[in-house]
C-alpha positions as CSV (number, residue, x, y, z in Angstrom):
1,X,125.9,94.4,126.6
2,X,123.5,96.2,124.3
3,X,120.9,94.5,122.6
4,X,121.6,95.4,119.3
5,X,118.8,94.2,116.4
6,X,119.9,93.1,112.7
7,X,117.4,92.8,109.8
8,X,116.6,89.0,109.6
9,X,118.5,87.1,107.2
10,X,117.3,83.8,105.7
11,X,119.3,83.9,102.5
12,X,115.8,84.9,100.0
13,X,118.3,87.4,98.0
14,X,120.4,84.4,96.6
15,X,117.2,83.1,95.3
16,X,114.9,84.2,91.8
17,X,111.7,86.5,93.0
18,X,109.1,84.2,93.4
19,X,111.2,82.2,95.5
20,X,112.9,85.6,97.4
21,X,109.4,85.8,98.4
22,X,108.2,82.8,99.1
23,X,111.0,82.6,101.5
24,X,111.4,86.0,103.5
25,X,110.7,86.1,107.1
26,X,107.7,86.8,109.0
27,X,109.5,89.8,110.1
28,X,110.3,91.4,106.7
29,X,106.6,90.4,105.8
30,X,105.0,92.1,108.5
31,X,107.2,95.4,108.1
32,X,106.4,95.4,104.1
33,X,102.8,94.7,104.7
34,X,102.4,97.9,107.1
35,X,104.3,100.2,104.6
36,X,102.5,98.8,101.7
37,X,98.9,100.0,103.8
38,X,100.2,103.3,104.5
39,X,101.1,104.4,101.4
40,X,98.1,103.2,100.2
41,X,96.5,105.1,103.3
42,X,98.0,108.5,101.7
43,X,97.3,108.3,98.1
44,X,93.7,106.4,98.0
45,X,92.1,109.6,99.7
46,X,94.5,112.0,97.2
47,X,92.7,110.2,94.6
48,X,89.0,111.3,95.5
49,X,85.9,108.9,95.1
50,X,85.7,105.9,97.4
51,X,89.3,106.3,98.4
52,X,88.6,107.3,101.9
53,X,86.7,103.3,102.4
54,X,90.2,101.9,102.2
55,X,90.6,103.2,106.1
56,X,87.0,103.7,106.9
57,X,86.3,99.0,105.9
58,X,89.6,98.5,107.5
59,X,90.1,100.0,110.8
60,X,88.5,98.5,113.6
61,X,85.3,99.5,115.5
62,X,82.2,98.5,117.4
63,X,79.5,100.6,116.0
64,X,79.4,102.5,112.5
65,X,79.7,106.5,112.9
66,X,76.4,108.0,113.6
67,X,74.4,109.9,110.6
68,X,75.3,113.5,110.4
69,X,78.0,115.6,112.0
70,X,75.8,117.1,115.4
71,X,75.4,113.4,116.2
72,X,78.9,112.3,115.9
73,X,80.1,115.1,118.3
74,X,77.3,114.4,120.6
75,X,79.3,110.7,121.1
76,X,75.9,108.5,119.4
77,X,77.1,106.4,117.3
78,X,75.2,104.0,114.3
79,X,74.6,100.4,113.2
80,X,76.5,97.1,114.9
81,X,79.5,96.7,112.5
82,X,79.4,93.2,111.3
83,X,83.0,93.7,109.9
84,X,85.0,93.4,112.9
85,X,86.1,90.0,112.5
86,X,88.1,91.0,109.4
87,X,89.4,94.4,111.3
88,X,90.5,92.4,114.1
89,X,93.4,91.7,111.5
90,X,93.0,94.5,109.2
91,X,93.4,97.4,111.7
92,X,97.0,96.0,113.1
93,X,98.0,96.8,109.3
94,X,97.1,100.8,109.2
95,X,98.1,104.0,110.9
96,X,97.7,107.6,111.4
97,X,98.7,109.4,108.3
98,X,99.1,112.4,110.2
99,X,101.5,110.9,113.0
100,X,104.9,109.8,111.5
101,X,105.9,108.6,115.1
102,X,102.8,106.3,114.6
103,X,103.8,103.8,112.4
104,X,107.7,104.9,113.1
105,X,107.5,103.6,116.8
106,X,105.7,100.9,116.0
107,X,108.6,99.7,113.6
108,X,111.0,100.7,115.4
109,X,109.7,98.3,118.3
110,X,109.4,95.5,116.0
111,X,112.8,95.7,114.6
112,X,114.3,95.8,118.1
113,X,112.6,92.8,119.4
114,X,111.1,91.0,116.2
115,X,113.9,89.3,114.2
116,X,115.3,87.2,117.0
117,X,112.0,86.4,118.4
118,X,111.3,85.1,115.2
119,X,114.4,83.0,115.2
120,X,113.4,81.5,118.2
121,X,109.7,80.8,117.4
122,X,110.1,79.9,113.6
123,X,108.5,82.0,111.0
124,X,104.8,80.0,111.6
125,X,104.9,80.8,115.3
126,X,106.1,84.3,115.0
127,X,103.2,85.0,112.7
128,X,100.4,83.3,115.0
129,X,101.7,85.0,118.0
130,X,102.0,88.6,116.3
131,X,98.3,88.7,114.7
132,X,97.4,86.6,117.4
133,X,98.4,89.7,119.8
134,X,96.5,91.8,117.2
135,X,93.6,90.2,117.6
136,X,93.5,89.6,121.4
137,X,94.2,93.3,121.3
138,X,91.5,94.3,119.3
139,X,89.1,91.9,120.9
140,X,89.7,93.7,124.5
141,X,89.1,97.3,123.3
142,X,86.1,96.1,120.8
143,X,85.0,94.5,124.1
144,X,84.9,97.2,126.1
145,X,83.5,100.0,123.1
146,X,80.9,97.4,122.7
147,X,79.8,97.4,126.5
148,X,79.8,101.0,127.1
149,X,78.2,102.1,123.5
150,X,81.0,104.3,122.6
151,X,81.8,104.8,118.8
152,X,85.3,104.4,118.4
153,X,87.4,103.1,116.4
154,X,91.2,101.9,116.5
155,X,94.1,101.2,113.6
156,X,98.1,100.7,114.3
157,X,100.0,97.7,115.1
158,X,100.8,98.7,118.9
159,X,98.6,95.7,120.0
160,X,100.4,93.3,118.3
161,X,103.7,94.6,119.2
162,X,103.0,95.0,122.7
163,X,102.7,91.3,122.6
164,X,106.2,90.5,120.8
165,X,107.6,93.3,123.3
166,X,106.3,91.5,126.2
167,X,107.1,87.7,125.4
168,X,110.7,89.0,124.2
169,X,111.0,90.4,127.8
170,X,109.9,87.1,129.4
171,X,112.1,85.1,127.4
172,X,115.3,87.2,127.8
173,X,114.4,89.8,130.7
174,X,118.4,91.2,131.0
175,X,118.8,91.9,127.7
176,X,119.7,95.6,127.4
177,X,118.1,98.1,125.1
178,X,119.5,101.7,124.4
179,X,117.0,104.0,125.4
180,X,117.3,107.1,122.3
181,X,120.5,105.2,121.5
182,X,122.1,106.3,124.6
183,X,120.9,104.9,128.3
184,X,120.6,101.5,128.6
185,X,118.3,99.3,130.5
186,X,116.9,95.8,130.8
187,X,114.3,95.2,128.4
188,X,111.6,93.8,131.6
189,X,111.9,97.1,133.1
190,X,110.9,98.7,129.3
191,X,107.9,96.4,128.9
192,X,106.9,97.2,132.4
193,X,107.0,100.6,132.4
194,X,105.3,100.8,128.8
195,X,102.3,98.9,130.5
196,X,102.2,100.2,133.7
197,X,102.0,103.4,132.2
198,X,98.7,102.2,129.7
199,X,97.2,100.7,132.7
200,X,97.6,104.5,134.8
201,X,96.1,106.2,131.6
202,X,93.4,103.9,131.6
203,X,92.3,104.2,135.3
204,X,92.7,108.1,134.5
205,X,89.9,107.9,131.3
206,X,87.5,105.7,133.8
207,X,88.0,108.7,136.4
208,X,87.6,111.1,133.7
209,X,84.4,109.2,132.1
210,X,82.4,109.2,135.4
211,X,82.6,113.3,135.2
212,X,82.5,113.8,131.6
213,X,80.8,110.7,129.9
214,X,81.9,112.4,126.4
215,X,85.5,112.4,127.2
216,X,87.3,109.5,124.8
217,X,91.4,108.9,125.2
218,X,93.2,109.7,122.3
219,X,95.5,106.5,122.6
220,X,93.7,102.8,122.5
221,X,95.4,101.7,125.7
222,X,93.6,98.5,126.0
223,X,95.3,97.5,122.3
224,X,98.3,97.7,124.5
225,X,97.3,96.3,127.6
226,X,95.7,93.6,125.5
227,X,98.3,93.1,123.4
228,X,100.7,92.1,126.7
229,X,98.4,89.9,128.3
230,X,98.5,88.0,125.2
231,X,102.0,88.2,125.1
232,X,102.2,86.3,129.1
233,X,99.4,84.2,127.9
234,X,101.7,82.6,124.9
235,X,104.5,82.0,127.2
236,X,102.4,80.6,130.0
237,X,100.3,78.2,127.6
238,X,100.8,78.8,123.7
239,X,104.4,78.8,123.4
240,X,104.6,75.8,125.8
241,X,102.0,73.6,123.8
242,X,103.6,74.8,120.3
243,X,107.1,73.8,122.1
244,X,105.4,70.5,122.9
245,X,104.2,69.9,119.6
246,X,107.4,70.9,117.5
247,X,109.7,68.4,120.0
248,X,107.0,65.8,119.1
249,X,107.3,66.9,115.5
250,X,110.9,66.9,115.4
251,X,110.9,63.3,117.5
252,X,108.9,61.7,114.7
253,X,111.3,63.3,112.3
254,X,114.1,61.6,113.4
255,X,111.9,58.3,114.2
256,X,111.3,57.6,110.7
257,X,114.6,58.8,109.4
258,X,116.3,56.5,111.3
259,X,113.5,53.8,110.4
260,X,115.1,54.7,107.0
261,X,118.2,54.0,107.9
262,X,117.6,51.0,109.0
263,X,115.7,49.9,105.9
264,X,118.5,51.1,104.0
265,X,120.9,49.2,105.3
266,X,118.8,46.0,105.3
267,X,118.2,46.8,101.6
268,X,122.4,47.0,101.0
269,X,122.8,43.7,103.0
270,X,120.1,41.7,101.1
271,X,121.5,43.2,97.7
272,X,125.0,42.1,98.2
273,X,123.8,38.8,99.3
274,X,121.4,38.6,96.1
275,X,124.8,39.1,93.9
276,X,126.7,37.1,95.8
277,X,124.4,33.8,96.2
278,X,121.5,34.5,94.3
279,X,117.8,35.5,94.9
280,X,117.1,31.8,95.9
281,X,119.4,32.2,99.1
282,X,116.7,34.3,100.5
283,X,114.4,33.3,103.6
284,X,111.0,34.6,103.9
285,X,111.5,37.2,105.9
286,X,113.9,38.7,103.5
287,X,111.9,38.3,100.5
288,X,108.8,39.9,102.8
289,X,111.3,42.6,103.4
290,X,112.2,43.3,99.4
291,X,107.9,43.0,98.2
292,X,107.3,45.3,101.5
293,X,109.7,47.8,99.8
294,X,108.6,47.7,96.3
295,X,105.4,48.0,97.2
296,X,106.2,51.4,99.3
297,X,107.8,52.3,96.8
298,X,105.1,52.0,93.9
299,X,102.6,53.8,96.2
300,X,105.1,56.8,96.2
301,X,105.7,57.0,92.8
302,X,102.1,57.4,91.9
């Protein structure tokens, strides 16, 4: 059967703004933020003045552009840029105004695989495994830009969604995907063919480096390649410790509810035996039980 996405739900429209907000998913979050950025992406440079540092602060790169045009095309490049640590984030956020299919593809991907992975993780882990994928993405291709000297610089959210894209096709590798709406096929043999592909185009710009040192790929392919490791990385170690620590979380949940229970039910039995015989009918440890209790409950109430 085809896998076929839906916008995530979680009931926000039945609630005032504020709260809508405050409650929409990860998903819807992420999708917003991106559109927000592009627009902004368009009209800041329409505006003139320092409308083109929106894109220049927030995409991510290794080395500021060199002074002066002849020094830019010769591949020289400026300054360390002490920014990246913000543009490990920022850059997942903008895209090429130029290339619809940019940010389209990238959504696209994300609306596919996103909402259900999300129901799976929770909204918290969805969010630190996307801009965790980001940033692991980012890292690798700063990495490597910083080694070799090479002034480039990288914005989109294929990193991140290369990661979502890969863990989705660990967790449910059978699930079928209609391929321009019309061929389907599993969802593993997408993902692996998306980074077999990077990692060929890669080897083909190291090729192409050692006869032209100037030559520069157009696409960021260690984003992606990046992006996926940190996608096997989560399921091999992140999602298993966050798994750990939610069934520990949701054990002591239901530890100190029924602790609750219990106390409630002690509280009914010494009541009723209050009304019945009187406070005097009560032993020590009962009377323990009923100061414990107040006391508890004076410490919450301030």
């Amino acid at each position: 059967m085809a896998f076929r996405p839906n916008w995530y739900e979680d009931g926000s429209r039945r609630r005032g703004t504020l709260g809508a907000l405050s409650h929409w998913s990860g998903f819807r979050w992420i999708v917003t933020l991106n559109i927000v950025a592009f627009l902004l992406q368009l009209v800041l440079p329409a505006l003139g003045g320092w409308g083109h540092l929106f894109e220049e602060a927030l995409a991510l790169r290794a080395w500021w552009p060199a002074d002066g045009f002849a020094a830019q095309l010769q591949g020289e490049h400026g300054g360390f840029n002490w920014l990246f640590p913000v543009q490990l984030v920022s850059y997942a956020f903008l895209h090429d105004v130029h290339d619809l299919w940019h940010i389209g593809l990238n959504m696209l991907y994300l609306w596919f695989f996103g909402p259900e992975l999300e129901a799976d993780l929770g909204k918290r882990g969805f969010l630190r495994m996307y801009l965790g994928g980001a940033v692991f993405g980012g890292l690798a291709q700063w990495l490597w830009w910083l080694v070799q000297g090479q002034p480039g610089v990288v914005i989109g959210a294929s990193g991140a969604v290369y990661t979502v894209m890969t863990l989705f096709a660990l967790k449910w590798p059978h699930r079928q995907i209609l391929i321009w709406f019309v061929i389907p096929i599993p969802i593993w043999l997408l993902v692996l063919f998306r980074v077999v592909g990077d990692g060929m185009a890669f080897k083909n710009e190291l090729e192409l480096q050692a006869i032209d040192p100037g030559f520069r790929n157009h696409t960021a392919v260690l984003v992606h390649l990046g992006g996926a490791a940190f996608g096997v990385l989560w399921w091999k170690g992140v999602g298993a410790l966050t798994a750990a620590l939610e069934r520990r979380r949701r054990s002591r949940a239901l530890r100190e509810f029924q602790e609750a229970s219990v106390d409630r039910r002690e509280m009914d039995r010494i009541l009723a035996k209050i009304q019945t015989s009187g406070l005097a009918s009560l032993d020590t440890r009962e009377r323990g039980f009923l100061e414990r209790r107040s006391r508890e409950l004076r410490e919450q109430g301030r």
